[in-house]
N, C-alpha and C positions, 0 to 999 in steps of 0.2 A: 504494500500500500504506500503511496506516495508521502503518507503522514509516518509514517518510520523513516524513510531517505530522508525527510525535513528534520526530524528529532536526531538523526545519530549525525547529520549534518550542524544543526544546530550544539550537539554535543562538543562537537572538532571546537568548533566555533570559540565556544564558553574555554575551553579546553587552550587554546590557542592565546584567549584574549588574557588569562590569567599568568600564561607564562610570558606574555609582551610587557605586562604591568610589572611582574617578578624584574625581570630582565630590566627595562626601562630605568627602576626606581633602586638597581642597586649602585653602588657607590662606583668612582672613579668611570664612569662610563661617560664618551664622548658627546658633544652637544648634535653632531651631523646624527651619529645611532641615534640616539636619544629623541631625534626631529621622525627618523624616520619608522621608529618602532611607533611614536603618537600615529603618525598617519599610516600604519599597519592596523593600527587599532580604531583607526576612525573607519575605514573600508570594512575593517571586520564587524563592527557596528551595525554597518549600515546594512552589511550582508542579512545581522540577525534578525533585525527588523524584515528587511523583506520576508525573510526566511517567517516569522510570527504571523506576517500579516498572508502569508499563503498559509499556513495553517488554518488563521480563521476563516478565512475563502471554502475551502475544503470542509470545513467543518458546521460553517452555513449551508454548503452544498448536502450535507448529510443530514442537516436537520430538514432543509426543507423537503429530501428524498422522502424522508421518515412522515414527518407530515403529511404527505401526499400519500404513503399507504393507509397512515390512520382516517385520515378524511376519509378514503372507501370503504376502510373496514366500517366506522361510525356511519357510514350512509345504508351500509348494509346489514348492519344490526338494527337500526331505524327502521328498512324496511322489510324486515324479521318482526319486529315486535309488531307492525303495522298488519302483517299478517296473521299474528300471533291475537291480536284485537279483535281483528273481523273476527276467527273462528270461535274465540270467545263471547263476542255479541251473538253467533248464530248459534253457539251451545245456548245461551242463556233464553236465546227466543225459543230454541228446540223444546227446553225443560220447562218454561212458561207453556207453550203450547199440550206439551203434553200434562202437567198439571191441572191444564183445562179441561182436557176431556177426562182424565180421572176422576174430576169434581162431578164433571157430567153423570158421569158413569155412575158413581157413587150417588148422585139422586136419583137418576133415573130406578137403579136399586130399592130404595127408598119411597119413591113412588109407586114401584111395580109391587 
């Protein structure tokens, strides 16, 4: 996945920028190193961020992948339960109905 190559890249990175600081900030080293380990670390920088800001690119990309199957799944459980309603309205008018002619029946019984 593209999101690993960013992280073990970003590792180097982190990795790289603390030994330029190590380096950079130890004693008797010259003002030209010294100029050009800073702008090693400014590039490396700037590398990181990029590097960050593709991550979240990627990572917007997987939310809204993700979203998009929930939205189907949730329109299809809606129209599951929407199913699941009618046959319950029709059980209920089924068992109305037939408690009516039970009633029937049971006078006519009654009658006869």
């Amino acid at each position: 996945m593209k999101t690993d190559l960013i992280a073990k890249e970003l590792n180097l990175i982190r990795r790289a920028l603390e030994e330029a600081d190590r380096v950079r900030f130890a004693k008797g080293l010259d003002e030209d190193t010294r100029v050009e380990l800073e702008k090693a670390s400014v590039v490396l920088r700037i590398r990181e961020r990029q590097l960050i800001s593709d991550i979240g690119v990627e990572i917007a990309a997987q939310i809204k992948e993700s979203s998009e199957s929930l939205e189907e799944l949730a329109r299809s459980i809606r129209q599951r339960s929407a199913r699941l309603s009618k046959t319950a309205k029709s059980t209920d008018s089924v068992t109305k109905a037939l408690e009516r002619v039970i009633e029937a029946v049971v006078l006519l019984k009654r009658l006869a």
